[in-house]
Backbone as a printed PyTorch tensor [residue, N CA C, xyz], in Angstrom:
tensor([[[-18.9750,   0.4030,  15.1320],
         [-20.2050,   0.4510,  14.3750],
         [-20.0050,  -0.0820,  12.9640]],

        [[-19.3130,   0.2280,  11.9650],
         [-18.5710,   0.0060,  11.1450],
         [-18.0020,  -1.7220,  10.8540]],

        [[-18.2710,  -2.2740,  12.1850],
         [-17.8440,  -3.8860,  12.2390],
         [-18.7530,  -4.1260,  11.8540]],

        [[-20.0170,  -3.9940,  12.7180],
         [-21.5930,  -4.4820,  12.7660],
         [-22.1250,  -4.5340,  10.9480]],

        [[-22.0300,  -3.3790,  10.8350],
         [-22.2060,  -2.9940,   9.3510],
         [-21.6980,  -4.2920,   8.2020]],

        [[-20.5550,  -4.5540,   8.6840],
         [-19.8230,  -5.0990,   7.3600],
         [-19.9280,  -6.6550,   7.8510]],

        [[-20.1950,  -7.0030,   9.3420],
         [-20.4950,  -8.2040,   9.5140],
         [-21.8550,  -8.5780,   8.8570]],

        [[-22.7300,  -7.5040,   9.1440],
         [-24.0210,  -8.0120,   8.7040],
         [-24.3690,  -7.9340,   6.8500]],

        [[-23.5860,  -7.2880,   6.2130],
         [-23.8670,  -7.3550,   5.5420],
         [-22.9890,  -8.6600,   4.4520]],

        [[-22.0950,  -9.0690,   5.3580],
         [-21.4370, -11.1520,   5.1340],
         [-22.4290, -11.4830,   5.1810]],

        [[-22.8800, -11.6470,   6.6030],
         [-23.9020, -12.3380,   6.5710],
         [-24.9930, -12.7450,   5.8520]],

        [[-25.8720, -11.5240,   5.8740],
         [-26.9390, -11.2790,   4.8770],
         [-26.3300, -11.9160,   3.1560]],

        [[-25.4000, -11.9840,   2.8420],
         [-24.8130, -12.4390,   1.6400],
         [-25.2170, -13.9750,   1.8600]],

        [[-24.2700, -14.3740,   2.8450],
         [-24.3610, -15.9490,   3.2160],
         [-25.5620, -16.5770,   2.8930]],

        [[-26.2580, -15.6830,   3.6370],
         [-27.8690, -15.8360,   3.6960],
         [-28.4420, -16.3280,   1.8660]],

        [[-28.2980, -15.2750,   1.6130],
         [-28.9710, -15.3710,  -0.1590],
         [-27.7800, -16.2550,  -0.5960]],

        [[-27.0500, -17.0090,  -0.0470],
         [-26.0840, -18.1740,  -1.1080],
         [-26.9680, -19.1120,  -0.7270]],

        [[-27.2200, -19.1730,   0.3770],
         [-28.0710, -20.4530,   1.2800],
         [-29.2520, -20.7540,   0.3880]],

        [[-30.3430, -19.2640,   0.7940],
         [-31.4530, -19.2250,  -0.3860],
         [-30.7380, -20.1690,  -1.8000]],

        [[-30.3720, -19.7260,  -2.6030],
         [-29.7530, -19.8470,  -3.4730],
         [-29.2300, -21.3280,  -3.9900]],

        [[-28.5110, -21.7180,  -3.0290],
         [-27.8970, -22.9880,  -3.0500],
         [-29.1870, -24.4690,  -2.9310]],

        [[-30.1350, -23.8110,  -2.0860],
         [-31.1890, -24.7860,  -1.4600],
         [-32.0060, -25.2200,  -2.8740]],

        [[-32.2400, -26.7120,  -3.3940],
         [-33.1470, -26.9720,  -4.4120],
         [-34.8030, -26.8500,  -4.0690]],

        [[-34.7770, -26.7380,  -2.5720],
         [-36.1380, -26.6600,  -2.3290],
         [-36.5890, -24.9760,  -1.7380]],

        [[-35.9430, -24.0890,  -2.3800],
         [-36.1570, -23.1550,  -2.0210],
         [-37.2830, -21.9330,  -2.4020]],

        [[-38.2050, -22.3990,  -3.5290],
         [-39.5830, -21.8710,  -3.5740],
         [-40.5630, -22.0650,  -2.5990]],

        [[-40.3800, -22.7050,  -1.7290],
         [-41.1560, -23.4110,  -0.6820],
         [-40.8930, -22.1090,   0.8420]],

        [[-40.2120, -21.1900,   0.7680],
         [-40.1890, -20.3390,   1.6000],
         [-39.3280, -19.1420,   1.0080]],

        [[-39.2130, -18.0430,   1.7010],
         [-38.9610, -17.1460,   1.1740],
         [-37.6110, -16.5170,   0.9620]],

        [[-36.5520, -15.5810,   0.6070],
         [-35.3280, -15.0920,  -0.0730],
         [-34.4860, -14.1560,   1.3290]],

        [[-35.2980, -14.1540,   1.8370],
         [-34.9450, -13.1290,   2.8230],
         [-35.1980, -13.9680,   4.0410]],

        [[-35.1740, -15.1630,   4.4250],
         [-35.6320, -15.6540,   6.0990],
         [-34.3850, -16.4640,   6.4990]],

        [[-33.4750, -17.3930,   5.2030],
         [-31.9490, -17.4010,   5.6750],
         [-31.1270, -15.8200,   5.6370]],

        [[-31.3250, -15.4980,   5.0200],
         [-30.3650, -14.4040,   5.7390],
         [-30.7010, -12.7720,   6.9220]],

        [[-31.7510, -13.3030,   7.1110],
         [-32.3750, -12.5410,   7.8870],
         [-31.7990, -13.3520,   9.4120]],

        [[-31.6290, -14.2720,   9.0540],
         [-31.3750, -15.4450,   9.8170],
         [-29.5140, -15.5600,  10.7390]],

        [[-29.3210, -15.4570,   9.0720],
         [-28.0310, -15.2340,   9.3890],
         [-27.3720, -13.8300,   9.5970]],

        [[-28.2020, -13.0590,   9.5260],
         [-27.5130, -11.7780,  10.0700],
         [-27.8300, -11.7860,  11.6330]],

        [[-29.2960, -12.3050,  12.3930],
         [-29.5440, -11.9940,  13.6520],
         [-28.3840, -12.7350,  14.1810]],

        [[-27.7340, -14.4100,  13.5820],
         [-26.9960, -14.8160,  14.4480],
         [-25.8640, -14.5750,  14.3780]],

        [[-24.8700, -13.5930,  13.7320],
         [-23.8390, -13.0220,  13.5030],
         [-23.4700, -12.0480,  14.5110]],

        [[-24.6440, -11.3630,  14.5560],
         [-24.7650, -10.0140,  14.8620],
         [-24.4320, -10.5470,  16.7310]],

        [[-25.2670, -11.3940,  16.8700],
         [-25.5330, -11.7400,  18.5230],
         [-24.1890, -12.3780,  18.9930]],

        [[-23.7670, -13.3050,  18.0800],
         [-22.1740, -14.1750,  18.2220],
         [-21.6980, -12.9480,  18.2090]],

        [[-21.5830, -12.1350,  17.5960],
         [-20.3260, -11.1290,  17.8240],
         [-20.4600, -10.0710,  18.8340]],

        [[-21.7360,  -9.7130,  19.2490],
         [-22.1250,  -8.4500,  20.7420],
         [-21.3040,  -9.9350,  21.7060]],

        [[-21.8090, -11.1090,  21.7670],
         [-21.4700, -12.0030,  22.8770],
         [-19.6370, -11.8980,  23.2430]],

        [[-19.3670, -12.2470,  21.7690],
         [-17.6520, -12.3980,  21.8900],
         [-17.0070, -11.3800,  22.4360]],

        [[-17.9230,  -9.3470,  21.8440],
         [-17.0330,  -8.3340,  21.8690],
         [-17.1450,  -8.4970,  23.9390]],

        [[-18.4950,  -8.7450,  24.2950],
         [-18.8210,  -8.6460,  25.2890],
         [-17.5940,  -9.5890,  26.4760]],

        [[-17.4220, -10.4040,  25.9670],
         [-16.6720, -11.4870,  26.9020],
         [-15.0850, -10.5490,  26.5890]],

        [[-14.7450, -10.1950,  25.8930],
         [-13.0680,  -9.0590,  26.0340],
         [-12.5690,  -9.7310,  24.7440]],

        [[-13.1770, -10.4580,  23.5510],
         [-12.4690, -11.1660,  22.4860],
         [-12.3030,  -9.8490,  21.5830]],

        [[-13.2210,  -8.7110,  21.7680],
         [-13.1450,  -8.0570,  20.6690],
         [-11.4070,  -6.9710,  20.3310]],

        [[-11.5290,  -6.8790,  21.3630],
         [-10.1990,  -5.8550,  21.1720],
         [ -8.7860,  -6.1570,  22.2050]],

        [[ -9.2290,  -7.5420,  22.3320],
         [ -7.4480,  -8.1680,  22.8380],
         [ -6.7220,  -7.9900,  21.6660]],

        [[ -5.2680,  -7.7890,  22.3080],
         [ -4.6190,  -7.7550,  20.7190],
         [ -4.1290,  -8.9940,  20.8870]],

        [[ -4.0500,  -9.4340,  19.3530],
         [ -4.3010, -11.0260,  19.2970],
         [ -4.8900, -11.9520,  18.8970]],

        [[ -6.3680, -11.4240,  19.7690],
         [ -7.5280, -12.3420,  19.3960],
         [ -8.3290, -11.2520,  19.1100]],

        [[ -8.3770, -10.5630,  18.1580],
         [ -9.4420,  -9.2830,  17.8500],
         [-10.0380, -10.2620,  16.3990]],

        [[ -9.6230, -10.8650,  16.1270],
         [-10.4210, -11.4360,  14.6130],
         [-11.3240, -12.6400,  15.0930]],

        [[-11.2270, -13.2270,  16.6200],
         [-12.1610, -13.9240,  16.7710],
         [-13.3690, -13.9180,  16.4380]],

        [[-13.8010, -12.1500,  16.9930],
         [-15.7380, -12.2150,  16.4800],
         [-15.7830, -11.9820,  15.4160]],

        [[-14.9790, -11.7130,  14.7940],
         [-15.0980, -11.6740,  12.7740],
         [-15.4020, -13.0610,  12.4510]],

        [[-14.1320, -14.0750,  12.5330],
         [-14.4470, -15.3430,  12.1440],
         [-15.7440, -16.0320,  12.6570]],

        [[-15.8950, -15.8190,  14.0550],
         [-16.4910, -16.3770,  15.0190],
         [-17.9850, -16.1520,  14.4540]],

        [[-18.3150, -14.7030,  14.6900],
         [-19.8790, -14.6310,  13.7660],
         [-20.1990, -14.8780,  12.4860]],

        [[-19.5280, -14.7630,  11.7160],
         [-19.6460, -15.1630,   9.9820],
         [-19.8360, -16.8290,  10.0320]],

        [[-18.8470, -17.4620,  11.0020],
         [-19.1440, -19.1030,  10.8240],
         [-20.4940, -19.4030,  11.5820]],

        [[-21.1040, -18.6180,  12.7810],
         [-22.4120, -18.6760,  13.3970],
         [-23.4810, -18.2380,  12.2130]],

        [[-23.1180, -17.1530,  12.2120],
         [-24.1100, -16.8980,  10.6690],
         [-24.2440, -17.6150,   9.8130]],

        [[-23.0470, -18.0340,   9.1150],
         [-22.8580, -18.9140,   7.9690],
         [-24.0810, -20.1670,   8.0810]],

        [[-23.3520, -20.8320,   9.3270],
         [-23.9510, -22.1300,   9.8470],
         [-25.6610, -21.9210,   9.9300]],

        [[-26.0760, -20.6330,  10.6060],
         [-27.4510, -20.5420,  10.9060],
         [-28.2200, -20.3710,   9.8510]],

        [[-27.8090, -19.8460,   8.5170],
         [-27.9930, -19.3390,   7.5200],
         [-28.6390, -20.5530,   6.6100]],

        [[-27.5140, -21.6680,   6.4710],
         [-27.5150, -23.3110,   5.5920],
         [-28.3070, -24.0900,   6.2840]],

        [[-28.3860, -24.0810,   7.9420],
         [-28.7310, -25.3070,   8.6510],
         [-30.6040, -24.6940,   8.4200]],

        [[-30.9880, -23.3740,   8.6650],
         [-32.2880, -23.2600,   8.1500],
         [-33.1080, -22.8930,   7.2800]],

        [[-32.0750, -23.3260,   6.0330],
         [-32.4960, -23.2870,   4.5220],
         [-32.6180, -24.6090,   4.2830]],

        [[-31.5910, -25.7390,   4.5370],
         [-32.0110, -26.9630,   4.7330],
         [-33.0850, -27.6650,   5.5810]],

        [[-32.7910, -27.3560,   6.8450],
         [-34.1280, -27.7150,   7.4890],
         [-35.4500, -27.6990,   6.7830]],

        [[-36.0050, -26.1010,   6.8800],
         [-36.8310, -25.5480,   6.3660],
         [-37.3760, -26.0880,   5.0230]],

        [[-36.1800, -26.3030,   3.9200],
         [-36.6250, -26.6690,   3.1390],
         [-37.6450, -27.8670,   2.9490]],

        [[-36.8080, -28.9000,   3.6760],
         [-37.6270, -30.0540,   3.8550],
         [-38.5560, -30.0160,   4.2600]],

        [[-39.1340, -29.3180,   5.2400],
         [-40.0450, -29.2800,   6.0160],
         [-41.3620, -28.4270,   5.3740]],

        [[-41.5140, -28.0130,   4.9140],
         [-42.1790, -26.5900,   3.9670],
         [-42.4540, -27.5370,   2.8350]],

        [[-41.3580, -28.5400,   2.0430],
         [-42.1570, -29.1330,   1.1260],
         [-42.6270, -30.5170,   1.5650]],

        [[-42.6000, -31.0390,   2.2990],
         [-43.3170, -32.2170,   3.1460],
         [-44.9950, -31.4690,   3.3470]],

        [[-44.9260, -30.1750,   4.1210],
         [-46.0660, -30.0000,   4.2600],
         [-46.8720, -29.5620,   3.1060]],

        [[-46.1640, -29.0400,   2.2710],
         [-47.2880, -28.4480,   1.0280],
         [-47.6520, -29.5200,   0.2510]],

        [[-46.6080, -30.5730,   0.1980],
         [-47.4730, -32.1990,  -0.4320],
         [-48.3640, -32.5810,   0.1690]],

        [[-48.4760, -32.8220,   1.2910],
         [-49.0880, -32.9200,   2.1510],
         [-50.4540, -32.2860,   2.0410]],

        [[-50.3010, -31.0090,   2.1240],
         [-51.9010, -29.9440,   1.8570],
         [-52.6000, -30.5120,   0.2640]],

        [[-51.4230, -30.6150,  -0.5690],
         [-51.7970, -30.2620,  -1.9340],
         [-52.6260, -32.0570,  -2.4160]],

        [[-51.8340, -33.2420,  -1.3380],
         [-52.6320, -34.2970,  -1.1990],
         [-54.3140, -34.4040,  -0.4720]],

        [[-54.1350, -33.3910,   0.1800],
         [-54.9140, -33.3810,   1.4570],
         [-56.1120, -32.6640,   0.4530]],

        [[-56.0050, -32.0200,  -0.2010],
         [-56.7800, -30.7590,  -1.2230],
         [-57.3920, -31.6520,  -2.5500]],

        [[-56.4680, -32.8580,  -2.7400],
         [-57.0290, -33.6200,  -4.1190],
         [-57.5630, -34.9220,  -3.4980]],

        [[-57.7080, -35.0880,  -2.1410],
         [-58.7000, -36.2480,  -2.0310],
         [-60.2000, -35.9680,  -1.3530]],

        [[-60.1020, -34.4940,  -1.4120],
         [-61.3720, -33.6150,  -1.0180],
         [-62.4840, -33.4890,  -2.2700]],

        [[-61.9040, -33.6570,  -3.7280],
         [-62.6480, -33.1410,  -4.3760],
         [-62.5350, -34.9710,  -5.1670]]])
């Protein structure tokens, strides 16, 4: 229980660097990368403990590394995405809004 805990709360960190790091990040909200990156941490690591990675001795740090880099990754790839996409469309509206009037 105690894993879950401290994975998610990497994660959730990752998350707000992502926020953070992104120049287009007024365009969506502080909490949806790392909300992001905690669901996919959390799931990479039930998957790994599930398959016998969690407590081989040996390979017990797999779902540590393993979910933090899923998280990590899920965290950046839809703060970037997103970003772009969120401000494409609000130019878009905010064009769409000044050839109305």
């Amino acid at each position: 229980m105690v894993d879950l805990i401290v994975i998610a709360l990497i994660a959730g960190a990752l998350g707000a660097i992502a926020w953070a790091t992104d120049k287009r990040h007024l365009s969506y909200g502080a909490l949806l990368p790392a909300a992001v990156g905690v669901v996919a941490a959390l799931i990479t690591w039930i998957i790994t403990v599930a398959v016998g990675l969690g407590y081989t001795p040996g390979l017990a740090w797999v779902p540590w590394i393993a979910s933090l880099l899923v998280g990590g990754a899920a965290a950046f790839t839809l703060s970037a995405v997103l970003g772009r996409s969120r401000t494409a469309l609000d130019i878009a509206e905010r064009n769409a809004i000044l050839r109305i009037r």
